[in-house]
Steps between C-alpha positions, in 0.01 A plus 500: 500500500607856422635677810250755586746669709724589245538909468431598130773721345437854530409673181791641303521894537455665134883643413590822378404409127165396550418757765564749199328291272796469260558196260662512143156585349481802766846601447502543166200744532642710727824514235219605277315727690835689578636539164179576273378718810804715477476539123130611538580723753844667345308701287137441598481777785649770252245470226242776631798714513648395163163585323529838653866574363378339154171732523725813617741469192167531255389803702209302674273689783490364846128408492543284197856300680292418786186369314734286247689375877104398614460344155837324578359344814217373332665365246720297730174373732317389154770280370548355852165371454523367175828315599365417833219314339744352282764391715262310698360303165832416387621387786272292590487309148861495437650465880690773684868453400409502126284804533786663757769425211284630251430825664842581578562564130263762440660796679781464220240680274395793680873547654618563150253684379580733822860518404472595161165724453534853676080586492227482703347280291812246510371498912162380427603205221777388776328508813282195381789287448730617770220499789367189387685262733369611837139454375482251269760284730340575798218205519745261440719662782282455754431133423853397481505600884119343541632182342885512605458581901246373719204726676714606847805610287316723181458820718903488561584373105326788433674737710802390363322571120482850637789570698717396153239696313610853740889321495498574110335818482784659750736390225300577182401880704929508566572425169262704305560808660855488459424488133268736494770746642751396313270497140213728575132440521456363136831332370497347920164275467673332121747457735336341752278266207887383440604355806126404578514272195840355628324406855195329301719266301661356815150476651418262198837309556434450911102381462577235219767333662382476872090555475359160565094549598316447155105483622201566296118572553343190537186687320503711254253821551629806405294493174229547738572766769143526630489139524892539692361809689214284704771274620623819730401444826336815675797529659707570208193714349542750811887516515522603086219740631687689768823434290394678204417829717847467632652447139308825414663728728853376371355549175407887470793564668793252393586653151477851594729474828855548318345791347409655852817411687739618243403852501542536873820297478645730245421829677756449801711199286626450153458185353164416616416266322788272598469610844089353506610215337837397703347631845162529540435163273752344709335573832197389397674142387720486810168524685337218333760285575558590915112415484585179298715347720320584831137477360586168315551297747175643715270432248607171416416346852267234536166624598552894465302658303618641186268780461601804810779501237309527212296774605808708573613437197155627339536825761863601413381488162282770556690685732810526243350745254378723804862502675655623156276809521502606871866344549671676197373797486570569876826312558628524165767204447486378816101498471531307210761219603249460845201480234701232305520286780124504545526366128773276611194364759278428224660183427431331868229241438597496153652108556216436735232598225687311199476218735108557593442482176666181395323344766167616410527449130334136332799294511386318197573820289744673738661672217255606283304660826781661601537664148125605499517612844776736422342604172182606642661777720734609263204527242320688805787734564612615178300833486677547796767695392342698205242631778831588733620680186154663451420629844889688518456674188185604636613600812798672308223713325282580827811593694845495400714241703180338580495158263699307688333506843170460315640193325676342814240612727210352316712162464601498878069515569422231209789260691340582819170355384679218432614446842162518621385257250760277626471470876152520446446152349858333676422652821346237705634212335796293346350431124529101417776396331416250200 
């Protein structure tokens, strides 16, 4: 007979690796995420700015920069959706690592275009190409880490996602501005769609030899997104709800913030553009990643809820356009590095809402949900940012000086609504997990 006295081994305590959630499939995202990131975000920050120095040249009035910037935005938010959507149906036909490889080659295009067309209109035909990867490869991001690392560990995988994400963007912010001193405005961002091409080859190199996690959609749906959109649990209904109010306060505001900070950099500093992008960028990365590492490993305890963190990260997103208005114009510089740490914030339940929604989606089309998830708020926020645009050249015209803090006012009250939404239906509760 079996001796019932015999002490069972303890369990084994998860190491270091699997705490993180890392594996070769894992690892060779995050080489991904940190070299395509920092070739997106090289030049990306600068392009509000470069369509004003393109505009200037041709003798272009202010009113007509800032609604082309607003058309810009929306521009940006309506090809997320498309590629979104995509993304998600390609994925989840063809598996992850040959939709990952795949979409690593289509920055090339827009990159080039970048380098060698000096127009506004060379912006517009590149920014499809060049932007595509963080949509269109998003869906099959997430399920990497949903198939890849278990439950208990995808909160911290994707706090690592995002502290490489804010690791790149200190270099690509270093880097660019550099360049831009060194070349100037114009001749600095074909510059930086250079070296940005460089980084997205050996992106390509590092995720075909070491990804491993190939999954597919064990249905196919996509075809039919109202059929796909009944699968969403209410739960997943209300969080794209109070998501999308939170998406449209970064929305009105996110184009036109280079063009705000600039001007008050360059009245007590030369170089201002440099100096927004090497500083005040830069705090607002560092900050993501101090709230990385100590958030991370919070959120990803068993049994704490995910969503306290979540609705911060819904009310910093309001509170970010507000602190750029009553912080810089009273403070100056220092106002505005304090009100780029409250954008810094924005980014603290961002790992423990990527996760929420992993576990929420149908896990029989993970992919494609995630995809349609994502493209339903970006097809919701698009007219974000030409209504931003809208309401400071209006402001402009009531009151000169007055369009930014009606912009970034009105999309510091739409995020607040947001917040409300938020706690509102995640207030009492924990929502099920699927």
């Amino acid at each position: 007979m079996p001796d019932e006295t015999a002490i069972s081994p303890p369990p084994t305590r998860a190491t270091w690796r699997e705490w993180l959630g890392l594996n070769p499939s894992t690892l060779a995202l995050l080489g991904t995420i940190l070299l395509v990131t920092a070739a997106t975000e090289l030049w990306a920050p600068l392009i509000p700015q470069y369509l004003k120095a393109l505009r200037e040249e041709a003798g272009a009035g202010d009113a007509w920069t800032i609604l082309l910037v607003g058309f810009y935005g929306f521009y940006r938010d309506a090809l997320e959706a498309v590629n979104y959507y995509a993304g998600g149906a390609i994925a989840g036909r063809f598996n992850t690592r040959r939709a990952l490889l795949l979409f690593n080659f289509l920055p090339f295009i827009g990159l080039a275009v970048l380098a060698l067309w000096q127009a506004p209109l060379a912006v517009f035909v590149a920014i499809p190409f060049v932007f595509a990867w963080d949509s269109i490869a998003g869906p099959a991001t997430l399920t990497v880490v949903g198939e890849a690392v278990p439950p208990d560990r995808r909160t911290m995988a994707f706090s690592l996602q995002a502290i490489f994400r804010r690791v790149s963007r200190v270099l690509a912010y270093c880097i660019s501005a550099a360049l831009v001193l060194w070349l100037g405005r114009i001749r600095g961002v074909h510059a930086d769609a250079i070296v940005a091409a460089i980084f997205v080859v050996i992106a390509c190199a590092v995720q075909y030899r070491y990804m491993r996690t190939a999954s597919r959609d064990s249905k196919i749906a996509l075809s039919r997104p109202r059929h796909l959109l009944r699968h969403f649990s209410p739960q997943l209904k209300r969080l794209l709800a109070a998501d999308i109010f939170a998406r449209w306060a970064e929305g009105m505001a996110g184009p036109l913030i280079i063009l705000y900070c600039v001007p008050l950099l360059s009245t007590d500093y030369s170089h201002g553009t440099a100096l927004y992008q090497s500083v005040l960028l830069n705090i607002q990365a560092v900050t993501n990643t101090i709230l990385y590492v100590v958030i991370g490993p919070l959120a990803s305890r068993e049994g704490l809820a995910k969503k306290p963190y979540i609705g911060l990260t819904f009310l910093f997103f309001a509170l970010f356009p507000i602190s750029l208005i009553v912080l810089g114009r009273t403070l100056g510089f220092w106002g505005l590095a304090l009100a780029f740490v409250v954008g810094g914030l924005r980014e603290i339940g961002e790992p423990a809402r990527k996760a929420m929604i992993a576990d929420l989606v149908p896990a029989d089309v993970r992919t494609q949900a995630i995809g349609l998830y994502w493209s339903m708020r970006s097809i919701a926020v698009m007219w974000a940012s030409p209504v931003g645009a809208l309401l400071w050249v209006l402001g402009d015209r009531w009151k000169p000086g007055m369009g930014p803090a009606l912009a970034f006012l009105a999309a510091g009250a739409l995020g607040l609504v947001g917040v409300v939404a938020f706690f509102a239906h995640f207030g009492r509760a924990e929502p099920s997990q699927r």
